[in-house]
N, CA and C atoms as a LAMMPS dump frame, in Angstrom:
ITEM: TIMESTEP
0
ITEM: NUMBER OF ATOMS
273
ITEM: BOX BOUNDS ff ff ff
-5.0000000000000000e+02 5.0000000000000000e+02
-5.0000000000000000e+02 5.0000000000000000e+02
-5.0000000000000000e+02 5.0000000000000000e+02
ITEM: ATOMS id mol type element x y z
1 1 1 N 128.973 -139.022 -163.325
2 1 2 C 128.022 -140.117 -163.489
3 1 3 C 128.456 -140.979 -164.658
4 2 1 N 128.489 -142.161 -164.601
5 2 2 C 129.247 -143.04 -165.54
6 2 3 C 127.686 -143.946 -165.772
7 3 1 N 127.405 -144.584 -167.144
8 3 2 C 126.44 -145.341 -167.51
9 3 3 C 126.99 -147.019 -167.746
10 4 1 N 126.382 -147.879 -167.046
11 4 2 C 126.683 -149.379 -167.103
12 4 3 C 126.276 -149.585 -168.419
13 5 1 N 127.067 -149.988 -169.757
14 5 2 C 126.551 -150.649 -170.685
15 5 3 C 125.674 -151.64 -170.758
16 6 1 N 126.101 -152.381 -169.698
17 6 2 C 125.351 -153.574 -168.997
18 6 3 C 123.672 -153.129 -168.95
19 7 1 N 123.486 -151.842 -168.474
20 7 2 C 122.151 -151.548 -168.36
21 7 3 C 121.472 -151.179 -169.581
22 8 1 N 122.529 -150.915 -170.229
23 8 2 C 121.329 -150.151 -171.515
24 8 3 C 120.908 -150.986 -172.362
25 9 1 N 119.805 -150.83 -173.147
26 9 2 C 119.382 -151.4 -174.147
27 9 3 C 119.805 -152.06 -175.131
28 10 1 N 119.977 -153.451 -175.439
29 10 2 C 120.535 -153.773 -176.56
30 10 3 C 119.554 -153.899 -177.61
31 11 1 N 118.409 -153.645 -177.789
32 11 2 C 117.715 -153.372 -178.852
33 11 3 C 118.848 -152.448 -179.986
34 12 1 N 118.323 -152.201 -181.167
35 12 2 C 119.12 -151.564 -182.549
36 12 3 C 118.436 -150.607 -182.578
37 13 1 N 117.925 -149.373 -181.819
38 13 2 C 117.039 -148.418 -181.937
39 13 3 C 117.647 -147.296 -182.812
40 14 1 N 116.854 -147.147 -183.943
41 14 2 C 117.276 -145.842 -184.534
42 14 3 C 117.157 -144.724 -184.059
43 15 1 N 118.041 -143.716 -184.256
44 15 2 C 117.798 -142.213 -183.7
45 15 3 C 116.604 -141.388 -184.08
46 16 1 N 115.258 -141.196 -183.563
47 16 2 C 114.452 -140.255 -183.468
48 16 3 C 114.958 -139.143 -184.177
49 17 1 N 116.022 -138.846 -183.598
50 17 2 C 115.806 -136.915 -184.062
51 17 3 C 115.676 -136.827 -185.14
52 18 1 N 114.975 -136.075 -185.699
53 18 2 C 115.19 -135.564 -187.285
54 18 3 C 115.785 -134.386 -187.384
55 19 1 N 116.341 -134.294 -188.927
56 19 2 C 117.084 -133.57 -189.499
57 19 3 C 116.05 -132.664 -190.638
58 20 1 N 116.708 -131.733 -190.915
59 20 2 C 115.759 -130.774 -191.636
60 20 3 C 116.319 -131.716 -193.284
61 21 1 N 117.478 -132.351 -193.229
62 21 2 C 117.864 -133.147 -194.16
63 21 3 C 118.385 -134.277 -194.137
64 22 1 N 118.946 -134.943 -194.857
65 22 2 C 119.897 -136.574 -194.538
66 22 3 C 121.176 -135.187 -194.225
67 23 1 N 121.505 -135.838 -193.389
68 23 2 C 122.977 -135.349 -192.766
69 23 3 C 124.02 -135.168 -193.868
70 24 1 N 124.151 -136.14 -194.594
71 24 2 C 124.842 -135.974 -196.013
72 24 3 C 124.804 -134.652 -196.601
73 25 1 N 124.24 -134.955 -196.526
74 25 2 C 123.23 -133.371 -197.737
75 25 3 C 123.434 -131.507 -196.835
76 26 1 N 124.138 -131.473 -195.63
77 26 2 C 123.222 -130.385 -194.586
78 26 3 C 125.202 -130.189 -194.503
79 27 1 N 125.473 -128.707 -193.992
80 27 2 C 126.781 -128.44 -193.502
81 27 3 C 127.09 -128.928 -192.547
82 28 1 N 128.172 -129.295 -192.276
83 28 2 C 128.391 -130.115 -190.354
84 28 3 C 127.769 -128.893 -189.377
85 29 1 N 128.139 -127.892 -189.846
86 29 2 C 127.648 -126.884 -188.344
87 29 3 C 125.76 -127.493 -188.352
88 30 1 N 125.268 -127.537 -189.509
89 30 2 C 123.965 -127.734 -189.017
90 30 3 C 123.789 -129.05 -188.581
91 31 1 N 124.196 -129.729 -189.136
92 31 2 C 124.258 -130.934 -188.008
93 31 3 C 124.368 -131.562 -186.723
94 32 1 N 125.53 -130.686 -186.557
95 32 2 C 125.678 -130.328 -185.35
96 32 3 C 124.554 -129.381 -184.442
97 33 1 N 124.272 -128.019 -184.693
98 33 2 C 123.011 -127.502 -184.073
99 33 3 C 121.829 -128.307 -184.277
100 34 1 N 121.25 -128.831 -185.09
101 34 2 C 120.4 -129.451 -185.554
102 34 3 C 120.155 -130.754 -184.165
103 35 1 N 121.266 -131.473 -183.934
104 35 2 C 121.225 -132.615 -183.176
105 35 3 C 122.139 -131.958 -181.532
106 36 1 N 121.533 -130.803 -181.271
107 36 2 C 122.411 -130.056 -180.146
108 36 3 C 123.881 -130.372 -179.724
109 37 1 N 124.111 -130.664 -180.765
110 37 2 C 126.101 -130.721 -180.523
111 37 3 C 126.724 -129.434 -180.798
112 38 1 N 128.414 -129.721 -180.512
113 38 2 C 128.965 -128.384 -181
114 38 3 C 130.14 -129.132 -181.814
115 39 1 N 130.139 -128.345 -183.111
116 39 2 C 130.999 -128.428 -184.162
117 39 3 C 132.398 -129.347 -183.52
118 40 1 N 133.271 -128.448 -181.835
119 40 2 C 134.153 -128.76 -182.275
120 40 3 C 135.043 -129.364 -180.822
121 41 1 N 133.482 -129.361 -180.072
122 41 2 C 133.878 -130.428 -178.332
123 41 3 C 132.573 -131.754 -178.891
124 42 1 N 132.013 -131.4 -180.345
125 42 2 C 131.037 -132.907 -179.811
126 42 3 C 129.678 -132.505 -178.759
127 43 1 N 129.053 -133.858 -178.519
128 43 2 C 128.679 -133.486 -177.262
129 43 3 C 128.982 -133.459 -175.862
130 44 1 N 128.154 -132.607 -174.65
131 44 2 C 128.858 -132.568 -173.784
132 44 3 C 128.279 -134.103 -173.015
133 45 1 N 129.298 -134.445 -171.627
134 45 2 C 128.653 -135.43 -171.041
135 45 3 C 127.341 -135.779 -170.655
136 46 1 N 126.857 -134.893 -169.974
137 46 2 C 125.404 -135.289 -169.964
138 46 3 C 124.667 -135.781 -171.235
139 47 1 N 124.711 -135.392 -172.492
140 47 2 C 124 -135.271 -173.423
141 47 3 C 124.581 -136.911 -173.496
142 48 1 N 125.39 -137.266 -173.721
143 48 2 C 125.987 -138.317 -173.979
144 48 3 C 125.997 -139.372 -173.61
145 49 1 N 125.757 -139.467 -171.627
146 49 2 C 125.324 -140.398 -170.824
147 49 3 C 123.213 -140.851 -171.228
148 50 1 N 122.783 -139.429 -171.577
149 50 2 C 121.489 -139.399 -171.651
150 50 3 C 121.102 -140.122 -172.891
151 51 1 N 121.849 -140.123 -174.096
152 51 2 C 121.615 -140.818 -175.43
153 51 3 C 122.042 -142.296 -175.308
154 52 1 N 122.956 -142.265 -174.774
155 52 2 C 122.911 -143.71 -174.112
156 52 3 C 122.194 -144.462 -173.361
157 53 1 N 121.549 -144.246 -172.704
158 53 2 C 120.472 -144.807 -171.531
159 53 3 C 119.594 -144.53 -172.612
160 54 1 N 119.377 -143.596 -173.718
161 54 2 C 117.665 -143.572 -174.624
162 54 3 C 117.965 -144.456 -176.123
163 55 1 N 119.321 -144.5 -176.426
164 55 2 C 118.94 -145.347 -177.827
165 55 3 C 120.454 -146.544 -177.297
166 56 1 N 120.88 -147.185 -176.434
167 56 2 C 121.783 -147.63 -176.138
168 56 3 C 123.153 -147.564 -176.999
169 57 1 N 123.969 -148.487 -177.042
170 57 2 C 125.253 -148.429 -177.157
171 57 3 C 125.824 -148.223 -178.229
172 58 1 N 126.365 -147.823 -179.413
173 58 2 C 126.509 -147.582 -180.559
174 58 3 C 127.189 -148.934 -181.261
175 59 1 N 126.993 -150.04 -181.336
176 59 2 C 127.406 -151.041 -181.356
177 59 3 C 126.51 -151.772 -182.931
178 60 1 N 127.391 -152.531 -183.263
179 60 2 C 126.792 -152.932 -184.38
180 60 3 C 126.595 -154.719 -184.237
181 61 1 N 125.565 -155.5 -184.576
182 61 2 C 125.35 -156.866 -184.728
183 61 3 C 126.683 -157.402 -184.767
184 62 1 N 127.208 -158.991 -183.899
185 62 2 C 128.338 -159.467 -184.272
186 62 3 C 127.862 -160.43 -185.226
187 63 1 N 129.139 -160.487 -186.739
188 63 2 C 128.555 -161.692 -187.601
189 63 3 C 129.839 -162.471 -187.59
190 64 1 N 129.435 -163.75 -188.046
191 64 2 C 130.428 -164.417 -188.399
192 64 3 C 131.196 -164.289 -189.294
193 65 1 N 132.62 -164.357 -189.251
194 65 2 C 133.42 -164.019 -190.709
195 65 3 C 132.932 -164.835 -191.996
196 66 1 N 132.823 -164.284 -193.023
197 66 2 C 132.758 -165.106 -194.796
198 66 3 C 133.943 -166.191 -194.859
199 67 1 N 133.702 -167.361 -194.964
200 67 2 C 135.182 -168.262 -195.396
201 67 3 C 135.235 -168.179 -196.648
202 68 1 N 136.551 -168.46 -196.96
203 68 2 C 137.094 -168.175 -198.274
204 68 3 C 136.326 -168.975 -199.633
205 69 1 N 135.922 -170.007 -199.085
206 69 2 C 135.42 -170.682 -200.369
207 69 3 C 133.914 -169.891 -200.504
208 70 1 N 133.023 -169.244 -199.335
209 70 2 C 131.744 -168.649 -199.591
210 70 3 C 132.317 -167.639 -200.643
211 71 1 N 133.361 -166.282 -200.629
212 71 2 C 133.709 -165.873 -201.468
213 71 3 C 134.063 -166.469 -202.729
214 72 1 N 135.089 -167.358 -202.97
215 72 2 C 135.403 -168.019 -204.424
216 72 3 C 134.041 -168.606 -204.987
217 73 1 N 132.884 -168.893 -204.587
218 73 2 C 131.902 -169.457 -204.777
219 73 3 C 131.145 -168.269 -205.543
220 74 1 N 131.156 -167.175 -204.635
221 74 2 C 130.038 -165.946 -204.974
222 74 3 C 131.133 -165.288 -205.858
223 75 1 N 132.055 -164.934 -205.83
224 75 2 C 132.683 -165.133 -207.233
225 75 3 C 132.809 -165.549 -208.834
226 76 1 N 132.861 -167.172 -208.561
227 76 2 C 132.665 -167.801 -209.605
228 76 3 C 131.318 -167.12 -210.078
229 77 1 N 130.058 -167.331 -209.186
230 77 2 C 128.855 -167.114 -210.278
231 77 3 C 128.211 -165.511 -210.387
232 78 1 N 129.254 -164.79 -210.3
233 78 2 C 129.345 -163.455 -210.738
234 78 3 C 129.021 -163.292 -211.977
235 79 1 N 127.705 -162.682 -212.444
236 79 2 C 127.468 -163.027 -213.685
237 79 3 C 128.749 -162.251 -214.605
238 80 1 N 129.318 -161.252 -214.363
239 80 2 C 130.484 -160.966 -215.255
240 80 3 C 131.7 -161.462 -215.433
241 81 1 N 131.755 -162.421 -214.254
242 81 2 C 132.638 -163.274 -214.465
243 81 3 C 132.594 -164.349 -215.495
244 82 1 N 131.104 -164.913 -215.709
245 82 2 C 130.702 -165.767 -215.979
246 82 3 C 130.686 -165.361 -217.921
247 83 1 N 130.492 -163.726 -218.24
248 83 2 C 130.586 -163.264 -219.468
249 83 3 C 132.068 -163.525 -219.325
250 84 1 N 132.821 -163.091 -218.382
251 84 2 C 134.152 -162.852 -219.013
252 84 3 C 134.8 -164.243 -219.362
253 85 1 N 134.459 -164.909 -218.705
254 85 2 C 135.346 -166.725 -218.684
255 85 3 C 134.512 -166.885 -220.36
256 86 1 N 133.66 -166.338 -220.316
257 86 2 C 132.749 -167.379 -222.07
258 86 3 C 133.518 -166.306 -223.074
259 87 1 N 134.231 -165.532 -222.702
260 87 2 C 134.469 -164.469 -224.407
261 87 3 C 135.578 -164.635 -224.123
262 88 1 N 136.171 -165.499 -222.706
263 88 2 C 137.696 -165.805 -223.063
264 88 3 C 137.981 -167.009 -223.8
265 89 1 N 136.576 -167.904 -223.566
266 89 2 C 136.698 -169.238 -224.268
267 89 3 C 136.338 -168.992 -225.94
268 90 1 N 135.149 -167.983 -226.166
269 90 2 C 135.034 -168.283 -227.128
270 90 3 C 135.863 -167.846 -228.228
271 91 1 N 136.433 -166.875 -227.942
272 91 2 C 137.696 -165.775 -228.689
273 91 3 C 138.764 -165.588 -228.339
């Protein structure tokens, strides 16, 4: 059974399951049991087609790239930049 991306949800739905902790914090094996995976196949297909059709595609917002001058801009008024350029002028 193969899932049409096309069909699933493009909403940004966060994952329901909870964790007994932030994942950070917990050993991978519990993470893994915790969210019915296995350490070291992942999950199996079904589980996989099924999380897909319930929180859709693992996909992140497309943005537009930063142009170079938005950077040199947010740069310049970096306030430590802005210390460092004045204690280069003043000293």
């Amino acid at each position: 059974m193969s899932v049409n991306l096309q069909e699933t949800t493009t909403s940004h739905v966060q994952n329901t399951t909870a964790l007994s902790k932030p994942a950070h914090a917990l050993p991978y094996s519990d993470v893994a049991r915790e969210l019915d995976g296995h350490v070291y196949d992942g999950l199996s297909r079904e589980q996989a087609e099924q999380r897909l059709r319930a929180y859709g595609p693992n996909l992140l917002p497309e943005q537009k790239p930063t142009s170079w001058t938005t950077i040199m801009v947010k740069q310049a008024a970096n306030t430590m930049t802005i210390v460092s350029h004045a204690f280069a002028i003043l000293f």
